[in-house]
N, C-alpha and C positions, 0 to 999 in steps of 0.2 A: 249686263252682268249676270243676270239667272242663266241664261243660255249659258254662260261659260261655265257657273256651277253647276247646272245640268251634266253638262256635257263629262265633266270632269269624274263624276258622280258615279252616273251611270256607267263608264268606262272602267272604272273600279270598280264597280259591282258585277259587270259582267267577268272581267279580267280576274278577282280575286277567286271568283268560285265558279266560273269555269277550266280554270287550271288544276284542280285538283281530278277534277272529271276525264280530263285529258291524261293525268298520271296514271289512274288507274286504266282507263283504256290499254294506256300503251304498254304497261308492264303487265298488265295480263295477257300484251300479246306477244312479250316477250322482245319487243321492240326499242333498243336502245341504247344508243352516243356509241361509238366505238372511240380507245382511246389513242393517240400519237407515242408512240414506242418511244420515241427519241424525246417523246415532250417531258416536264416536271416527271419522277417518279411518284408524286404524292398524289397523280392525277389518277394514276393506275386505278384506283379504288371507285372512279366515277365511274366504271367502265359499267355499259350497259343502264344507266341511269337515261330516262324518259328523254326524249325532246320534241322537237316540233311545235312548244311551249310556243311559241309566234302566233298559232291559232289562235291565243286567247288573247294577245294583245291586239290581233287586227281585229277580231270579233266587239271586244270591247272598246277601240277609237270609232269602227263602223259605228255601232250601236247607240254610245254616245253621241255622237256626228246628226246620227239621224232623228233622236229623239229630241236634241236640243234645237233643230233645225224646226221641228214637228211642231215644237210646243213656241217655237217662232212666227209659222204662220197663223196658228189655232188665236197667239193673241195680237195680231196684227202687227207684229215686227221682222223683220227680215227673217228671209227664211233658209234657203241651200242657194249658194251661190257658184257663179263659174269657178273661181279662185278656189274656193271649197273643196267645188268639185273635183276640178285636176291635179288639186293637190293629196287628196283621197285615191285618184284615180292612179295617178304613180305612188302613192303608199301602197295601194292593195294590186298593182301590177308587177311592182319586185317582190313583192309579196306571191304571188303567186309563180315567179323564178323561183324563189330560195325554197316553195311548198316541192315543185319537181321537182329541184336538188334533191331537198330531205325523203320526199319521198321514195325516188330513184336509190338511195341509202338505206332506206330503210326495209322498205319492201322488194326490191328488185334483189336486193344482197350485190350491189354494185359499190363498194366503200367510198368514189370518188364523185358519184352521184352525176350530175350532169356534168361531161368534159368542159373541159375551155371556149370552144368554138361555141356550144350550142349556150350557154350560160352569157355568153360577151353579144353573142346575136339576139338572145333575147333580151337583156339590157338596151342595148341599140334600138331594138323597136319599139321598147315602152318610153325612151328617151325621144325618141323622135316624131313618136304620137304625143306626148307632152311639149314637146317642143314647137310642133306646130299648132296646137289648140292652145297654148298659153298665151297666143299675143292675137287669139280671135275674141270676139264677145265682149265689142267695145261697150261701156255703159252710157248712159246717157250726156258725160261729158267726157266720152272718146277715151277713158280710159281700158284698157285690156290689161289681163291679169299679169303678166307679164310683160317685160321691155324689151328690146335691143339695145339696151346701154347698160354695161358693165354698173355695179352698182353697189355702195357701201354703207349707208345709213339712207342714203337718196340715191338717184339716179348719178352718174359721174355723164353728164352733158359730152363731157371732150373725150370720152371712150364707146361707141356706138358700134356694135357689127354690122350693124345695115348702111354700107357700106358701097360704093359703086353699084354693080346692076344687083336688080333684087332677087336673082339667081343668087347669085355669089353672096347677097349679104346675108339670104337664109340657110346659103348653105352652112357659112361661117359661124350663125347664132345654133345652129342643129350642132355643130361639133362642139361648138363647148357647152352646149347640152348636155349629149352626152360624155362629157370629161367630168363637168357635175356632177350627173348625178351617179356617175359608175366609182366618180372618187368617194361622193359620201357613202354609199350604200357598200364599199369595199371599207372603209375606214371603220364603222359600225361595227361590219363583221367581224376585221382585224380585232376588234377591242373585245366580242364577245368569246375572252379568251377564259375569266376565272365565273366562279358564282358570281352575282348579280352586278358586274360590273358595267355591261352596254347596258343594262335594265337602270340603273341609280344613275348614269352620267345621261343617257337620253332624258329622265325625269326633272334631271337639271337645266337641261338643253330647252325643253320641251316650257321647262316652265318660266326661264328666260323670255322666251318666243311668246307666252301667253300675255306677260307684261310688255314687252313690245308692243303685239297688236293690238290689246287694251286700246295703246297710250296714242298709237296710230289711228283708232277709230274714234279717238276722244277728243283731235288735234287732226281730222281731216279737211281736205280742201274739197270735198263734195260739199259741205252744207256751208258755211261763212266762212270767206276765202280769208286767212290771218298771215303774218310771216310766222315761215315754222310749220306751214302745216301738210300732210303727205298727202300724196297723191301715190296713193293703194286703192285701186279696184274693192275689196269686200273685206278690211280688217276686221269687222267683229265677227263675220264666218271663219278667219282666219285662227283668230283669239278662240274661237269655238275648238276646231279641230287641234291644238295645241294644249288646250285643256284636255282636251279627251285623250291625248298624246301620253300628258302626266298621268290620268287615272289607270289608264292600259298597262303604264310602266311601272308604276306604282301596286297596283294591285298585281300581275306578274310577280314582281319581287317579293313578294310577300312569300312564294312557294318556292323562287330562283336564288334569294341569300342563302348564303354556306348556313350548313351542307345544301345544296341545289338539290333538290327533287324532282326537277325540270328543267331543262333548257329550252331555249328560244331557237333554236337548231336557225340554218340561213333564211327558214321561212318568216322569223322575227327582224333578224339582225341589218336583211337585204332593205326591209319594208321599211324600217325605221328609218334606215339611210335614207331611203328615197322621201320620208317623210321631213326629213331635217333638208335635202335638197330642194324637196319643192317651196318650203316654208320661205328660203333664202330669195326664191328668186319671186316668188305672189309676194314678196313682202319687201320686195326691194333694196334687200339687206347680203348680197350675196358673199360680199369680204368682210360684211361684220360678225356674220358666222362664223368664220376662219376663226376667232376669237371668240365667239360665244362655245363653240363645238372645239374649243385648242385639244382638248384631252384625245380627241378622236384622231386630230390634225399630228401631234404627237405619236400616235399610237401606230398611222401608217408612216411616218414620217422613219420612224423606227426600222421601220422592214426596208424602206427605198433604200435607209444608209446601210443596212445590215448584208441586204444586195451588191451595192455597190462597192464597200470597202472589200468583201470575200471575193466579187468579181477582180477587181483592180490586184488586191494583194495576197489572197488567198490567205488572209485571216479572218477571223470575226471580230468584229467592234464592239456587239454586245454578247454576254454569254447565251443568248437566244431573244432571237423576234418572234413574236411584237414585246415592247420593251417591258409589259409586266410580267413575263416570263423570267428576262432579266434580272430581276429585283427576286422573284422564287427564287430561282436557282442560287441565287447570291444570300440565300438564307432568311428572307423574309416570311413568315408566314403566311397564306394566301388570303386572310383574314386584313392585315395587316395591309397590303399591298392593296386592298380591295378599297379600304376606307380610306388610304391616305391618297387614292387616284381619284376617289369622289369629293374628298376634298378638293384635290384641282381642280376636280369639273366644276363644279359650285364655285369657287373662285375666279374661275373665266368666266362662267354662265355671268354673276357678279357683275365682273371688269366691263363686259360686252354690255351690260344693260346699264352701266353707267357712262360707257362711251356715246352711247347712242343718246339718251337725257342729257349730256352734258350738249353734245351737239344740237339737239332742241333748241337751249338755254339758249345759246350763242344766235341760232339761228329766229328765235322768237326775238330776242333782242333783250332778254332778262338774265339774261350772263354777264352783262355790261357793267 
């Protein structure tokens, strides 16, 4: 439990007052946000407002990460693990896609920042290096950080990609790899549409997941085999890097609530994704996500219909995607729209961490 407050700690300290450092950077250098002509007209006035705010969130879960890991081995308790790691490793690898985008944006004076292909390609490869080192670095009783079995609170046994020859079953487990993690890490983005909204719904998300793996390293099948108890590779590194998830986002927000002073530009909003994807799948939760993360599921969910219905009928279904635009446009204030979205998050984040304890209960045999 110290490691997770470490973690959580330090991630907020870093994240709160190195985002101020970063504002003044970029607005001395005259660096910032352009805005969407067709978007909200109230957005108009962010125009030129700092971003790349990401910096301080992946500096503060790294730094966290690594000092609660530090002060792990120094007192002879677990220290950085596989899981840990690769799950770090595609946070701060989309992470360093969405730094090119924003970069590319910012300094190049390229408005569209990395095109489609080269953005979708590097996705692809941090997906596919995650993909095949997630199911290496078995532990001592054969577990690897991740599975080949589709997965919702446990493993789902009767859904496996590994599947006839083991060509074909990795090829199989690598594409919906990357389906994962390019959904969550676009789904993020999507939502980071008003002030502190992917900042306060990942904080929710993030702290969800910290209770999870708590309860997973507290009820595992590594030390006394019980009924009920998971078989997760390295939950309290897990529960580490999920703390350190909240302090990052947490302390961010602090500078990114209306009026924003910062944005988390793609270099934030890609990483987070990738950090909410890898969480799902090292922690063998990957559809109970879909329900801890609904507000994000929602938010891209918005644009597929908004696609779809314009394609089909050459109307729009909502007055603008992603659906909190909608809700602007339709006269809400962006204050307003912002707190009643994090409310939903917090109410799935909620729903999702009693789905899972209830399934325990059932599954320990004290639901009875």
């Amino acid at each position: 439990m110290t490691q997770i407050i470490i973690a959580g700690a330090v991630s907020f300290l870093v994240a709160i007052f190195l985002t101020p450092v970063l504002i003044r950077y970029f607005a001395n250098a005259g660096k910032g946000q352009e805005i969407r002509e067709d978007g909200p007209q109230s957005h108009l006035r962010k125009r030129g407002t700092p971003t790349m705010g990401g910096i301080a969130i992946l500096a503060g879960i790294t730094l966290g990460y690594v000092v609660a890991g530090a002060y792990g081995l120094t007192t002879g308790h677990d220290g950085f693990t596989a899981s840990g790691l690769l799950v770090l490793f595609l946070t701060l690898g989309l992470g360093a896609v969405g730094f090119a985008d924003d970069f590319i944006k910012l300094f190049k004076s390229r408005n569209l920042g990395l095109n489609k292909t080269a953005k979708l390609v590097s996705q692809l490869a941090v997906a596919i290096i995650f993909g095949l080192l997630v199911l290496q670095f078995p532990d001592d009783n054969g577990l690897t950080p991740g599975s080949t079995h589709l997965s919702f609170v446990r493993d789902i046994d009767t859904i496996d990609f590994q599947v006839g020859p083991a060509v074909v079953g990795t090829v199989l487990f690598l594409v919906f790899m990357f389906i994962l993690i390019a959904a969550w890490s676009n789904a993020v983005n999507l939502t980071d549409g008003l002030d502190g909204l992917a900042a306060g719904t990942t904080a929710f998300v993030m702290g969800g997941y910290a209770i999870i793996t708590f309860w997973q390293f507290r009820n595992s099948c590594t030390g006394t085999y019980s009924a009920g108890c998971y078989e997760v590779r390295d939950p309290l590194d897990l529960a580490i890097l999920a703390a350190a998830g909240v302090g990052g986002c947490l302390g961010f927000l602090w500078w990114n609530a209306a009026p924003a002073k910062i944005f988390m530009g793609d270099t934030g909003s890609l990483a987070l994704g990738g950090l909410v994807a890898g969480l799902s799948v090292t922690t063998r939760t990957e559809l109970l996500m879909i329900i801890v993360g609904a507000l994000f599921v929602i938010e891209v969910a918005s644009v597929a219909i908004q696609i779809v219905v314009f394609r089909t009928t050459g109307k729009r279904f909502f007055r603008m995607a992603p659906i909190h635009h909608h809700f602007e446009n339709g006269g809400w204030p962006e204050t307003s729209v912002v707190v009643r979205f994090w409310l939903l998050a917090g109410m799935a984040a909620i729903a999702g961490v009693a789905l899972f304890y209830g399934e325990w209960l059932l599954a320990s045999g004290m639901g009875r």
